[in-house]
PyMOL Python script that loads the backbone (N, CA, C, O; Angstrom):
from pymol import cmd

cmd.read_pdbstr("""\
ATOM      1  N   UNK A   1     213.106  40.025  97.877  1.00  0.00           N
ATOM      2  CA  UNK A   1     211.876  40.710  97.528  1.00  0.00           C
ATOM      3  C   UNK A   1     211.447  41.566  98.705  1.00  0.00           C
ATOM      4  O   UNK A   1     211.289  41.134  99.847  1.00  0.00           O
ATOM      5  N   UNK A   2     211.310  42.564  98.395  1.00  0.00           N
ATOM      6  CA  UNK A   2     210.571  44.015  99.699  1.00  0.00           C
ATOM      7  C   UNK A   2     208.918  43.382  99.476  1.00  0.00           C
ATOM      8  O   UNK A   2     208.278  43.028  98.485  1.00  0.00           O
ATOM      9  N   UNK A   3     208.656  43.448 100.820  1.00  0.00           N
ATOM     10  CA  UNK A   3     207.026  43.927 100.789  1.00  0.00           C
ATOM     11  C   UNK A   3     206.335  44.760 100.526  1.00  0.00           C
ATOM     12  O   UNK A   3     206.948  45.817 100.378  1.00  0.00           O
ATOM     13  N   UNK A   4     204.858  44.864 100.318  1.00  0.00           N
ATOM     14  CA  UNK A   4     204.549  46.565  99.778  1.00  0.00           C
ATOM     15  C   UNK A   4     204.362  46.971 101.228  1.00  0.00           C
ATOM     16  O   UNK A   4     204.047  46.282 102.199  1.00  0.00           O
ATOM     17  N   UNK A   5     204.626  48.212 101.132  1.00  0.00           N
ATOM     18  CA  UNK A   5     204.009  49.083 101.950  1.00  0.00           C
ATOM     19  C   UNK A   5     203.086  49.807 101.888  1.00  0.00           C
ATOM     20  O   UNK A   5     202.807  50.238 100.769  1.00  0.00           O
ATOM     21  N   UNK A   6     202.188  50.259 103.141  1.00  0.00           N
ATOM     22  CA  UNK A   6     201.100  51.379 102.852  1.00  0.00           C
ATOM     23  C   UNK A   6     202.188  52.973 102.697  1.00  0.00           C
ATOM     24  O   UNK A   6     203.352  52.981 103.096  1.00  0.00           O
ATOM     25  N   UNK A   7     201.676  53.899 102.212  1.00  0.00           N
ATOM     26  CA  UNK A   7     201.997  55.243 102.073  1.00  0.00           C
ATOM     27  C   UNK A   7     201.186  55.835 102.858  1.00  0.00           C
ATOM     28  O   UNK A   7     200.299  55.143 103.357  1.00  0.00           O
ATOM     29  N   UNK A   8     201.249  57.112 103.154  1.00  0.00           N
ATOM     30  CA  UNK A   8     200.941  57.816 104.070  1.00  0.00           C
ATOM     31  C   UNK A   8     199.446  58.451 103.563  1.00  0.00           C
ATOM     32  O   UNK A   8     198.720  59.166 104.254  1.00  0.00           O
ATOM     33  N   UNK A   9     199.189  58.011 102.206  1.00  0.00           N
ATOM     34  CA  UNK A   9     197.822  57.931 101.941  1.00  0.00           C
ATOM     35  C   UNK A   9     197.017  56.853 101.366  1.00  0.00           C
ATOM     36  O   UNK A   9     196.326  56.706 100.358  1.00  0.00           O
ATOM     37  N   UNK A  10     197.310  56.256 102.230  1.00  0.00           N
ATOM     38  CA  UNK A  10     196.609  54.605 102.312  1.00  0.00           C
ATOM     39  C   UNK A  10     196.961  53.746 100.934  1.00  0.00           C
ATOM     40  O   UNK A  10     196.360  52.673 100.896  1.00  0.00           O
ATOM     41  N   UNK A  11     197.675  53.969  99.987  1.00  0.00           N
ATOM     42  CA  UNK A  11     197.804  53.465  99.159  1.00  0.00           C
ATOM     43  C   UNK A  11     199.083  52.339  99.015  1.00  0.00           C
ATOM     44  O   UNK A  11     200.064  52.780  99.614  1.00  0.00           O
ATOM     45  N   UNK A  12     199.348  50.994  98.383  1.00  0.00           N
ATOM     46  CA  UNK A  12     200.157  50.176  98.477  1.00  0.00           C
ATOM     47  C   UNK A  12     201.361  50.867  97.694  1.00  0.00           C
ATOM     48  O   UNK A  12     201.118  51.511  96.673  1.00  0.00           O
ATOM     49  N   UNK A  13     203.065  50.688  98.328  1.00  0.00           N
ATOM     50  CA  UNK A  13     203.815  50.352  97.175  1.00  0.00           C
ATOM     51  C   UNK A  13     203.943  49.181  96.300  1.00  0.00           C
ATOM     52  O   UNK A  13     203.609  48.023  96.552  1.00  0.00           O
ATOM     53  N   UNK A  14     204.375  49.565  95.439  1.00  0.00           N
ATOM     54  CA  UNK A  14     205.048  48.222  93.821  1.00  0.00           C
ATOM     55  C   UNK A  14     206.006  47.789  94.572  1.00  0.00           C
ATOM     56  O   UNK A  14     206.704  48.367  95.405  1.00  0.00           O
ATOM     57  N   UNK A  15     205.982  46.797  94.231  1.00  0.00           N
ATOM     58  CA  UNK A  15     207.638  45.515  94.672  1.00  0.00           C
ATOM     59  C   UNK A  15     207.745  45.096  93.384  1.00  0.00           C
ATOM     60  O   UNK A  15     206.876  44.718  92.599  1.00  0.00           O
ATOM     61  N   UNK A  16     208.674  45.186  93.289  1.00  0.00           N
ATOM     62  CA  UNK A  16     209.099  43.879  92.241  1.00  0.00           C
ATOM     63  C   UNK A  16     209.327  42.623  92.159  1.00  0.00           C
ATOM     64  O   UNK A  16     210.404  42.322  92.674  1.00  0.00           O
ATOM     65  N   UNK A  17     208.641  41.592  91.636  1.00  0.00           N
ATOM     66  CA  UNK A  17     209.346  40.581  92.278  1.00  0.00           C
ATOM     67  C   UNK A  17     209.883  39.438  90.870  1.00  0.00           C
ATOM     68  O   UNK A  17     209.101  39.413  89.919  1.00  0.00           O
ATOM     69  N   UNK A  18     210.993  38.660  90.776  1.00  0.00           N
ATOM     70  CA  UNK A  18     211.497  38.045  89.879  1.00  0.00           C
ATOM     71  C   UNK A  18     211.400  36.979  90.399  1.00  0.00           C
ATOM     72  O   UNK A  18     211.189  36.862  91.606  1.00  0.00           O
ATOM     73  N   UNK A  19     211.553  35.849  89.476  1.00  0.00           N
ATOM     74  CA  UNK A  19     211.533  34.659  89.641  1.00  0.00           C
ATOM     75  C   UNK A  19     211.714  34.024  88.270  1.00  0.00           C
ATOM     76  O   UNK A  19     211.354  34.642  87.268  1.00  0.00           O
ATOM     77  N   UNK A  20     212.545  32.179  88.143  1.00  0.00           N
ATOM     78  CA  UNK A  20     212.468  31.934  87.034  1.00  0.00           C
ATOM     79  C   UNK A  20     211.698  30.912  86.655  1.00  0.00           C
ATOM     80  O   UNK A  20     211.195  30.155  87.485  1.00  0.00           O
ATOM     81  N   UNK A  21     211.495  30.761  85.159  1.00  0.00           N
ATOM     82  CA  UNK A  21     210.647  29.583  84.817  1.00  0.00           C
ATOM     83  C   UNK A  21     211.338  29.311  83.356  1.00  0.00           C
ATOM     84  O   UNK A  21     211.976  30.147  82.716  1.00  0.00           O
ATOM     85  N   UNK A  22     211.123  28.227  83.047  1.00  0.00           N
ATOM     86  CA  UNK A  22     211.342  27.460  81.615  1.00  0.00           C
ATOM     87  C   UNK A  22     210.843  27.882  80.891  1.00  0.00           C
ATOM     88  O   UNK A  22     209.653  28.178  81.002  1.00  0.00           O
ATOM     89  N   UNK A  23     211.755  28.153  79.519  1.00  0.00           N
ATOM     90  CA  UNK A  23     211.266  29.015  78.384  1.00  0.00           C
ATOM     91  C   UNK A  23     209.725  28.388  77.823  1.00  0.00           C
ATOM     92  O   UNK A  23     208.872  29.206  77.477  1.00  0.00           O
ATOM     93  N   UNK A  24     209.489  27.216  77.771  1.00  0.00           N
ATOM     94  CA  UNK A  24     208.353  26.531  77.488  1.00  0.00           C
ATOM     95  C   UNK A  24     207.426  27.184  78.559  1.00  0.00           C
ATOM     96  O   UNK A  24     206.571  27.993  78.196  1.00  0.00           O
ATOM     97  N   UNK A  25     207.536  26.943  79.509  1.00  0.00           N
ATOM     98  CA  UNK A  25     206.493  27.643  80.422  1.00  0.00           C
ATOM     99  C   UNK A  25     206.332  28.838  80.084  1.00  0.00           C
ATOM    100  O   UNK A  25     205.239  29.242  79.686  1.00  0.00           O
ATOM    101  N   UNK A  26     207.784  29.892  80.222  1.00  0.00           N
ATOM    102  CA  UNK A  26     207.190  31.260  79.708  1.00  0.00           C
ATOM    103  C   UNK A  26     206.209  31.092  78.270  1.00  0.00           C
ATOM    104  O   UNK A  26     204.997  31.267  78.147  1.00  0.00           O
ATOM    105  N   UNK A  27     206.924  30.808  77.563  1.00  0.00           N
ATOM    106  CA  UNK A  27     205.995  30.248  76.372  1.00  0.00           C
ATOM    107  C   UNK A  27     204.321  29.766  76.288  1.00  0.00           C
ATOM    108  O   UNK A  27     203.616  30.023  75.312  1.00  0.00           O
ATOM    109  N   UNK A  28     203.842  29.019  77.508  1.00  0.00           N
ATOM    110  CA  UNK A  28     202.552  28.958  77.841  1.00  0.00           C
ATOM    111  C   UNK A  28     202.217  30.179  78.558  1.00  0.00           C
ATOM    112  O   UNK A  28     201.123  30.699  78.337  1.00  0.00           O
ATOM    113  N   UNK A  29     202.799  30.554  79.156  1.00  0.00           N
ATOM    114  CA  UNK A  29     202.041  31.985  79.769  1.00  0.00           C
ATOM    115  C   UNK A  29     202.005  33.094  78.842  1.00  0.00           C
ATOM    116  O   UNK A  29     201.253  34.012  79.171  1.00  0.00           O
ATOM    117  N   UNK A  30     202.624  33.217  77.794  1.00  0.00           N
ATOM    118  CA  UNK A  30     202.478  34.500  77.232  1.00  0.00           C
ATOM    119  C   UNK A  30     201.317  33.783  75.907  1.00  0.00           C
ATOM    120  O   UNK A  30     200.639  34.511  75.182  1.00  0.00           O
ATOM    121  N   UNK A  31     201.310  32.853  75.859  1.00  0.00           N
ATOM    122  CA  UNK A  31     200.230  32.515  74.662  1.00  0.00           C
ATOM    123  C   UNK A  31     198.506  32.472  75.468  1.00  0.00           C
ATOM    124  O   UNK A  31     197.394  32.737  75.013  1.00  0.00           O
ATOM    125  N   UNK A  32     199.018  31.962  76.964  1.00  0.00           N
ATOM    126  CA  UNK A  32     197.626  32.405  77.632  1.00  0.00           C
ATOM    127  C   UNK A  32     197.187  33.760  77.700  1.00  0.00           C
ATOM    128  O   UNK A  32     196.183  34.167  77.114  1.00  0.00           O
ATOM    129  N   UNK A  33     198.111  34.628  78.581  1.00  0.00           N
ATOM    130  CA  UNK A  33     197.745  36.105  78.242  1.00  0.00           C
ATOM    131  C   UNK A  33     197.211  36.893  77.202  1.00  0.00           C
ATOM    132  O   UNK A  33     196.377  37.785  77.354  1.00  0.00           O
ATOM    133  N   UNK A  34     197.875  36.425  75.818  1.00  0.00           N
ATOM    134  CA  UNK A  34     197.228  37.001  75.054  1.00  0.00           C
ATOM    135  C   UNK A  34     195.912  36.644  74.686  1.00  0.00           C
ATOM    136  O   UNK A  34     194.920  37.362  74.559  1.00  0.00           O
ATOM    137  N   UNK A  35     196.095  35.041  74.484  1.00  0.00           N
ATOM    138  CA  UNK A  35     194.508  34.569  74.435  1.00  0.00           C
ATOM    139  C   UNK A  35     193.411  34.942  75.186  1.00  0.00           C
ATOM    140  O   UNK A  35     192.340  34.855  74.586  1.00  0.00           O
ATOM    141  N   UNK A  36     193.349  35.532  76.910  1.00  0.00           N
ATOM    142  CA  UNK A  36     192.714  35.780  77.166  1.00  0.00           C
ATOM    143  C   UNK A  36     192.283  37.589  76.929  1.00  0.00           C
ATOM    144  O   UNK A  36     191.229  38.090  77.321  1.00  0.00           O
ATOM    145  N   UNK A  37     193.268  38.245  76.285  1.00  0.00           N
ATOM    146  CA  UNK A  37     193.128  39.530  76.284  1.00  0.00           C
ATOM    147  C   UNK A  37     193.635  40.396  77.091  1.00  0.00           C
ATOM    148  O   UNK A  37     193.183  41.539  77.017  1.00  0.00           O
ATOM    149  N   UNK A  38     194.866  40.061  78.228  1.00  0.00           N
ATOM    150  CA  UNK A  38     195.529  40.683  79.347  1.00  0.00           C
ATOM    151  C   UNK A  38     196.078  41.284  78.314  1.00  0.00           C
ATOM    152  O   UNK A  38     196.254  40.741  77.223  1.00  0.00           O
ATOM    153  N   UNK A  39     196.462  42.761  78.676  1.00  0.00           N
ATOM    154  CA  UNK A  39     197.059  43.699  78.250  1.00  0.00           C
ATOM    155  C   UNK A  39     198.943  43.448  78.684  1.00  0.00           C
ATOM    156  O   UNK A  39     199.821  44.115  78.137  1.00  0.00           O
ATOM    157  N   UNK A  40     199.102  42.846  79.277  1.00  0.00           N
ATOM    158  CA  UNK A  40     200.578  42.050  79.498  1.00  0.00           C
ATOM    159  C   UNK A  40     200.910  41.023  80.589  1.00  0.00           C
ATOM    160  O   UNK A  40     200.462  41.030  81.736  1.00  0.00           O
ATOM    161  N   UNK A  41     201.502  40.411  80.219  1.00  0.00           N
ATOM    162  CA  UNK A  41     202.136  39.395  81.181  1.00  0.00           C
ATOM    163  C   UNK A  41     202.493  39.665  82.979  1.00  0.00           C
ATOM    164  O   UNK A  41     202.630  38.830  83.873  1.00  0.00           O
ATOM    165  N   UNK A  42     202.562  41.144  83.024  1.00  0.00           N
ATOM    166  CA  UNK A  42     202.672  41.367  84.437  1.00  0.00           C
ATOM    167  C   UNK A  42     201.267  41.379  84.992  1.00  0.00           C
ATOM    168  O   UNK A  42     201.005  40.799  86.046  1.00  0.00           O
ATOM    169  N   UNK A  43     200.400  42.009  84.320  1.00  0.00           N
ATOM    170  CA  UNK A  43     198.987  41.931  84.729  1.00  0.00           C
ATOM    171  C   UNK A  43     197.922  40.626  84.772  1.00  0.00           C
ATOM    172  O   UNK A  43     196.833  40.551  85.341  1.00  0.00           O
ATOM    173  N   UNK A  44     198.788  39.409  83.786  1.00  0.00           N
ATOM    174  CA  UNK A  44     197.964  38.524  83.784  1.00  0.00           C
ATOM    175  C   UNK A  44     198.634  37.744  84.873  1.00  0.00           C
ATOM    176  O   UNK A  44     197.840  36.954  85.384  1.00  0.00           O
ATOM    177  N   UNK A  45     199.799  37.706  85.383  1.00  0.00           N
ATOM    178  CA  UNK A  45     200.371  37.072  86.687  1.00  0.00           C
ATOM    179  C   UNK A  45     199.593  37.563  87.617  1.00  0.00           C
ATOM    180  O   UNK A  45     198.997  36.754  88.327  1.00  0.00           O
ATOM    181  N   UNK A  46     199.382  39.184  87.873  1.00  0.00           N
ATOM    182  CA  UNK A  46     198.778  39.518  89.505  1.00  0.00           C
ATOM    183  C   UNK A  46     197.682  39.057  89.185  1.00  0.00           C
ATOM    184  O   UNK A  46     197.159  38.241  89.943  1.00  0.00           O
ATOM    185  N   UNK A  47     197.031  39.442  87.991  1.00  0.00           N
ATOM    186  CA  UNK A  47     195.222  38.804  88.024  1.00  0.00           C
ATOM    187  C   UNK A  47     195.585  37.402  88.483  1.00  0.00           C
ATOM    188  O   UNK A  47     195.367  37.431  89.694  1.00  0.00           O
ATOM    189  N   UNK A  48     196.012  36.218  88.169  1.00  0.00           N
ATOM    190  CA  UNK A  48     196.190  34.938  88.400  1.00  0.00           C
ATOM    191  C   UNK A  48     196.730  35.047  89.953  1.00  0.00           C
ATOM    192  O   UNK A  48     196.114  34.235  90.643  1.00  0.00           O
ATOM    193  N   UNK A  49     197.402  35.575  90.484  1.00  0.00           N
ATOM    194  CA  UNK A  49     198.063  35.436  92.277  1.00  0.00           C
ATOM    195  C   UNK A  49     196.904  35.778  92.687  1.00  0.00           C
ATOM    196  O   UNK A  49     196.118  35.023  93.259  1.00  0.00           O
ATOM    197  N   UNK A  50     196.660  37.297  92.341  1.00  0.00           N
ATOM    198  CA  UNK A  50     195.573  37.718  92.985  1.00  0.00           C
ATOM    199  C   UNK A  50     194.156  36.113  93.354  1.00  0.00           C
ATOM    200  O   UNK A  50     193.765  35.598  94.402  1.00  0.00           O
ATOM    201  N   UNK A  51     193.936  35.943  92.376  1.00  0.00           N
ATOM    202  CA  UNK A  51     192.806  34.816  91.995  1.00  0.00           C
ATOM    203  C   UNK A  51     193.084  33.953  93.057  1.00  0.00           C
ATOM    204  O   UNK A  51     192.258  33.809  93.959  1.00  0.00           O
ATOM    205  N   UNK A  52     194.270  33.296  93.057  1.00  0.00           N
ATOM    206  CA  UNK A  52     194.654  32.462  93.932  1.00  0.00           C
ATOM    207  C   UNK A  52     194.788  32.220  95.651  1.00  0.00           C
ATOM    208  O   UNK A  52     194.941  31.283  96.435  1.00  0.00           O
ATOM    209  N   UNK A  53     194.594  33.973  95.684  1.00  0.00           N
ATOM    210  CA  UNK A  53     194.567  34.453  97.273  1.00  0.00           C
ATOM    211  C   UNK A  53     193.526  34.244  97.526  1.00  0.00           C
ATOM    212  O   UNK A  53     193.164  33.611  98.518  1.00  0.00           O
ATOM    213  N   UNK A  54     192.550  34.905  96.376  1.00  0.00           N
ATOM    214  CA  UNK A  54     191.054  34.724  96.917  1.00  0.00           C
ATOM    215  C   UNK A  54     190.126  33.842  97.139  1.00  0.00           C
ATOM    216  O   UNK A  54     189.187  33.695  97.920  1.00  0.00           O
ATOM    217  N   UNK A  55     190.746  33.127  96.017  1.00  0.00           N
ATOM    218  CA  UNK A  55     189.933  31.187  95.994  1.00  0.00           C
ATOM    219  C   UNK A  55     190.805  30.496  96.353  1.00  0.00           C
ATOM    220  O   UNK A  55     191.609  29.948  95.599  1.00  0.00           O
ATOM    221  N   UNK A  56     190.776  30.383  97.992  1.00  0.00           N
ATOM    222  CA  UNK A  56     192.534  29.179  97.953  1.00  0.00           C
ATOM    223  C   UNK A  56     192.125  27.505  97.367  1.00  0.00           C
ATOM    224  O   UNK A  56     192.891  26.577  97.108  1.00  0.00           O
ATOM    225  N   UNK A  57     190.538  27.577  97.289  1.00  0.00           N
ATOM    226  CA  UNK A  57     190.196  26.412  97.136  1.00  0.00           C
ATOM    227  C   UNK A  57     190.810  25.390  95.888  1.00  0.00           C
ATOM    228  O   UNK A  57     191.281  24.264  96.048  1.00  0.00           O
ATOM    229  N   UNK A  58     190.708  25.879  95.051  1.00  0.00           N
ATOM    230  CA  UNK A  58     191.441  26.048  93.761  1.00  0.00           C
ATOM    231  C   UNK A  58     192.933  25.511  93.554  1.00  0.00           C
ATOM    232  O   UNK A  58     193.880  26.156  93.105  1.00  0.00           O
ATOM    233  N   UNK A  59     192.923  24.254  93.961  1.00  0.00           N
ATOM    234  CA  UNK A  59     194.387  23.669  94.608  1.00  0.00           C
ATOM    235  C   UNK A  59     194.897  23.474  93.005  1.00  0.00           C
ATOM    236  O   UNK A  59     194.220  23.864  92.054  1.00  0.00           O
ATOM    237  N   UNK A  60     196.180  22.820  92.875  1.00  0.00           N
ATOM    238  CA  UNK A  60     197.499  22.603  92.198  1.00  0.00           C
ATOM    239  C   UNK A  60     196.870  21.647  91.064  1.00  0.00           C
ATOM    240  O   UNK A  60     197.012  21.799  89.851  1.00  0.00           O
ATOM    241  N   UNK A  61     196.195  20.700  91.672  1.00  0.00           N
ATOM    242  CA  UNK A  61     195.947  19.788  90.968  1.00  0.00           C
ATOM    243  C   UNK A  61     194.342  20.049  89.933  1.00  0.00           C
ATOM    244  O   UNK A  61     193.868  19.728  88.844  1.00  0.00           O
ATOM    245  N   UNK A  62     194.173  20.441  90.541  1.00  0.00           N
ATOM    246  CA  UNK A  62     192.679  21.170  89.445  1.00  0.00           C
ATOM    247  C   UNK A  62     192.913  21.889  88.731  1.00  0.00           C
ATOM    248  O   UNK A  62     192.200  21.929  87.728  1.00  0.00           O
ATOM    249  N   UNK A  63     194.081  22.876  88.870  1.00  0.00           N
ATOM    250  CA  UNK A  63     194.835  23.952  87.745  1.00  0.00           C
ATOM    251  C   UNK A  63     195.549  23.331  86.610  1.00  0.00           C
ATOM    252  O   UNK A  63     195.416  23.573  85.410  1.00  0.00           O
ATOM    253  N   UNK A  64     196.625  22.172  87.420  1.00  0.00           N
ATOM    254  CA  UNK A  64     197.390  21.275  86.302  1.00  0.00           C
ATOM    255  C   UNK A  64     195.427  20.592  85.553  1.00  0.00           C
ATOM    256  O   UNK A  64     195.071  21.195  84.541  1.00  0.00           O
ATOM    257  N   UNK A  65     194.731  19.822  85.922  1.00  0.00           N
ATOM    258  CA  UNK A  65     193.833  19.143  84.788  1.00  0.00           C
ATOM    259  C   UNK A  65     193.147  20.032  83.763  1.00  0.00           C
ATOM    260  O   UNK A  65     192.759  19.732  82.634  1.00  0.00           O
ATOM    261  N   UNK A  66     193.069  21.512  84.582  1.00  0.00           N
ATOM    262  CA  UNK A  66     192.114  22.434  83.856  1.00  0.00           C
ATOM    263  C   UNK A  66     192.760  23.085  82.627  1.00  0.00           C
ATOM    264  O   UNK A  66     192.073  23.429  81.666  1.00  0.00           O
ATOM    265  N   UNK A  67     194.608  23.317  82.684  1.00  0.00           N
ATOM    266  CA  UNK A  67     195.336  23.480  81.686  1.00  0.00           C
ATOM    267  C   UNK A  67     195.458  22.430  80.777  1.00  0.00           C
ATOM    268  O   UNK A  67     195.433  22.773  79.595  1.00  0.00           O
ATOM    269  N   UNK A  68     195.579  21.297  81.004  1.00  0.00           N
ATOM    270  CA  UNK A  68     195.506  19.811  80.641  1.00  0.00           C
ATOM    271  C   UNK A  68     194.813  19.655  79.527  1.00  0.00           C
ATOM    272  O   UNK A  68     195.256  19.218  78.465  1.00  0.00           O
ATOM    273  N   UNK A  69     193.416  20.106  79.813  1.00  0.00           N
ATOM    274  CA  UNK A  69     192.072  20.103  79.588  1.00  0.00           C
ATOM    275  C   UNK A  69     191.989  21.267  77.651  1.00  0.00           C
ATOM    276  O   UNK A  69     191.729  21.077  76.463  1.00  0.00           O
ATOM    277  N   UNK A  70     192.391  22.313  78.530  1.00  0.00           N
ATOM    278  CA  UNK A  70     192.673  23.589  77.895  1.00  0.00           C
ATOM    279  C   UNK A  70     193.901  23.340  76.517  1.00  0.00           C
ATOM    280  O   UNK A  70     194.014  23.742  75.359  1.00  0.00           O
ATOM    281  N   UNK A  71     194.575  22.559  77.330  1.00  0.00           N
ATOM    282  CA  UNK A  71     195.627  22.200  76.178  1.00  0.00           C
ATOM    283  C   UNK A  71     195.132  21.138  75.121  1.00  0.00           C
ATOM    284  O   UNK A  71     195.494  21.261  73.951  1.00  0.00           O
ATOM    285  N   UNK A  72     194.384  20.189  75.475  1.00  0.00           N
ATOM    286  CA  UNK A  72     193.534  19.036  74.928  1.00  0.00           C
ATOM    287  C   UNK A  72     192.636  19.679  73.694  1.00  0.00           C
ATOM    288  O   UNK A  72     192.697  19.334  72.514  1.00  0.00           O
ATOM    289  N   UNK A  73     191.547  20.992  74.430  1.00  0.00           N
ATOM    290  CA  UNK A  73     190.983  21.345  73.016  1.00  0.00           C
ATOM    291  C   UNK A  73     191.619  22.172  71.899  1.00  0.00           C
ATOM    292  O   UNK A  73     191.076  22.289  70.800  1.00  0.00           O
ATOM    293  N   UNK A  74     193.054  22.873  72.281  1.00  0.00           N
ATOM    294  CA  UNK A  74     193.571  23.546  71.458  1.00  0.00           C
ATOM    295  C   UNK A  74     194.023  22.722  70.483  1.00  0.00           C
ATOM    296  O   UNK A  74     193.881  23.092  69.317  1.00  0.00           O
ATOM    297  N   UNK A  75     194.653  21.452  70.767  1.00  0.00           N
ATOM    298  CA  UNK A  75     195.523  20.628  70.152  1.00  0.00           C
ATOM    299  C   UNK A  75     194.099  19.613  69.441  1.00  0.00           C
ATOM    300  O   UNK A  75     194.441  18.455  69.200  1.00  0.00           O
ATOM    301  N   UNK A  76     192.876  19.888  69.166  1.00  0.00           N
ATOM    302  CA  UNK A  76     191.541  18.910  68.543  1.00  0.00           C
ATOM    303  C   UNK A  76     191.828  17.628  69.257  1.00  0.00           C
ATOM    304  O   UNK A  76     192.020  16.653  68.531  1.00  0.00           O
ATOM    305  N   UNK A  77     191.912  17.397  70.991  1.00  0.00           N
ATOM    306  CA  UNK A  77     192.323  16.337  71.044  1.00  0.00           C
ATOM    307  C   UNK A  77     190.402  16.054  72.503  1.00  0.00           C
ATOM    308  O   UNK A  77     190.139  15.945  73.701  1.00  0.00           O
ATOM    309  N   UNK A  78     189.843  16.078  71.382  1.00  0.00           N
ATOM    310  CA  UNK A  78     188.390  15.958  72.381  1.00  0.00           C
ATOM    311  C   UNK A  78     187.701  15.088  71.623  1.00  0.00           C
ATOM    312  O   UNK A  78     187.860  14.685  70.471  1.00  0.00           O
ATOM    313  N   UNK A  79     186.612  14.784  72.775  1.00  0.00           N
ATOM    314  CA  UNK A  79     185.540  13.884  72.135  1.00  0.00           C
ATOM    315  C   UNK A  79     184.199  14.555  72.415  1.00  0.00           C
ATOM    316  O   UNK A  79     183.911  15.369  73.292  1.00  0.00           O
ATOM    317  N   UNK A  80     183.083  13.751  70.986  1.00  0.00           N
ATOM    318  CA  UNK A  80     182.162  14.257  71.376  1.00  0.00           C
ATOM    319  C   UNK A  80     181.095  13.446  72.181  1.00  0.00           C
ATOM    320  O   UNK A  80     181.284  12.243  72.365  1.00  0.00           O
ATOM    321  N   UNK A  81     179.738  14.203  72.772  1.00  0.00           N
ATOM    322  CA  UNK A  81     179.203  13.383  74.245  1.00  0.00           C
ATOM    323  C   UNK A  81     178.759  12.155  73.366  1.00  0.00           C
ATOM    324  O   UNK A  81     178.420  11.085  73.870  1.00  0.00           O
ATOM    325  N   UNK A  82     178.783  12.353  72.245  1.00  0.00           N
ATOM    326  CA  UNK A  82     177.787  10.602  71.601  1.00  0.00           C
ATOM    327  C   UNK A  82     179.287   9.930  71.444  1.00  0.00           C
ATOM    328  O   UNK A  82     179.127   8.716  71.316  1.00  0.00           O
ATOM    329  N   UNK A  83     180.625  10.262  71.410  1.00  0.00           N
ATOM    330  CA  UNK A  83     181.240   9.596  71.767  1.00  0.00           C
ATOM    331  C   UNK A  83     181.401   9.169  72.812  1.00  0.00           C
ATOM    332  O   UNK A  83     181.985   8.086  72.866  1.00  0.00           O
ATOM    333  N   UNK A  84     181.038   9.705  73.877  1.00  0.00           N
ATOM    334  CA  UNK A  84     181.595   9.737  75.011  1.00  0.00           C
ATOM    335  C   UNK A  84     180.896   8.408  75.739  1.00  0.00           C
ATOM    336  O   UNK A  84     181.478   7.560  76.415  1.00  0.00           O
ATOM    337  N   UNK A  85     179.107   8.492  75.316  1.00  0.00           N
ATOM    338  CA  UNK A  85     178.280   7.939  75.905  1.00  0.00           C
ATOM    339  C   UNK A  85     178.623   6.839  74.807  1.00  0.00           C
ATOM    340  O   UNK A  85     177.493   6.351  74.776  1.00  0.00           O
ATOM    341  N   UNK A  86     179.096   6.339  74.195  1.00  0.00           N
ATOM    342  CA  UNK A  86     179.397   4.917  73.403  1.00  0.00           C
ATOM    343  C   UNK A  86     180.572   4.581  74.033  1.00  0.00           C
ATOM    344  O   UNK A  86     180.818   3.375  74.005  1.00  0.00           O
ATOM    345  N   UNK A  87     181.509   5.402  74.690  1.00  0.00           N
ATOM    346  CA  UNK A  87     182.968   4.373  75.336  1.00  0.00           C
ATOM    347  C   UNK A  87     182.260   3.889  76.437  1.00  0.00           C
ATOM    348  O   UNK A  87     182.402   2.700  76.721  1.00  0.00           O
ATOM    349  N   UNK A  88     181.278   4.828  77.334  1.00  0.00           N
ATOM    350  CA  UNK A  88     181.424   4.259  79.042  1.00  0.00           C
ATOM    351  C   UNK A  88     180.134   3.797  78.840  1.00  0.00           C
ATOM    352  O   UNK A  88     179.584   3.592  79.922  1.00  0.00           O
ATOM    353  N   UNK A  89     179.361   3.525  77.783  1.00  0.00           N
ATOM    354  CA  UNK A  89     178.189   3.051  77.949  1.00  0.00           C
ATOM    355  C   UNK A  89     176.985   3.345  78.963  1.00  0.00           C
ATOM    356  O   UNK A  89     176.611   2.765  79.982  1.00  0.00           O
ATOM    357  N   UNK A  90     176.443   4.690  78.148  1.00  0.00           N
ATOM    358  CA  UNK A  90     176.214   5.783  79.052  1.00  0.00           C
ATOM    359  C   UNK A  90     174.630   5.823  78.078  1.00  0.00           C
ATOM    360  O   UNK A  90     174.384   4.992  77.204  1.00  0.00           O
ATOM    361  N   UNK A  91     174.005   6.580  78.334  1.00  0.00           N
ATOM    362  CA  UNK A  91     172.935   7.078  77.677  1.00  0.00           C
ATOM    363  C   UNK A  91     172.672   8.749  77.529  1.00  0.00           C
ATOM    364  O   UNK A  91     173.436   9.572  78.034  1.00  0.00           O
ATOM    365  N   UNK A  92     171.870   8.988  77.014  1.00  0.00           N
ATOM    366  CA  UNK A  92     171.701  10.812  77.148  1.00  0.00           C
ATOM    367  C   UNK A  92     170.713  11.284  78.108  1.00  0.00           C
ATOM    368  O   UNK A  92     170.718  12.458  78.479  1.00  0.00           O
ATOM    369  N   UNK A  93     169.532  10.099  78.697  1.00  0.00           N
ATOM    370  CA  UNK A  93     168.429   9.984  79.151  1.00  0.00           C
ATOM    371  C   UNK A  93     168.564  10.255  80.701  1.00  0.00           C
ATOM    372  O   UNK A  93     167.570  10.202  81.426  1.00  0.00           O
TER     373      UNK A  93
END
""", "prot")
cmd.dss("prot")
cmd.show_as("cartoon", "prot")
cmd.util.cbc("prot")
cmd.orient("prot")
């Protein structure tokens, strides 16, 4: 992979960069992209790197629960809070 470079009018070059992943994975990324409305898969990767530069806070493991999560309500696999507050014995108060 080349780095970008600046041009001689301050502007970055394109790199290309490849890499592989499991058709299932590609498979979750292109059903995210569209769901969110990215105009393509290359743009919803830099928006997502990009994201990631900027919030490093945002570790591995909060991404895996938040997809987790994401995958949970697609699949009707949620509860509701009067369920919720009857498992842990909770109140609303």
């Amino acid at each position: 992979m080349s780095e970008a470079a600046t041009n001689d009018d301050g502007e970055d070059d394109i790199a290309t960069v490849n890499f592989k992943v499991t058709e299932s994975f590609l498979e979750q990324i292109d059903d995210t992209w569209q769901g969110r409305g990215f105009n393509s898969r290359s743009e919803f990767i830099r928006y997502t790197l990009r994201d990631a530069i900027e919030f490093p806070t945002f570790d591995r493991d909060e991404l895996v629960a938040l997809l987790k999560a994401e995958e949970d309500i697609r699949e009707g696999r949620t509860t509701s809070a009067e369920e919720a507050r009857e498992r842990f014995g909770t109140s609303d108060e």
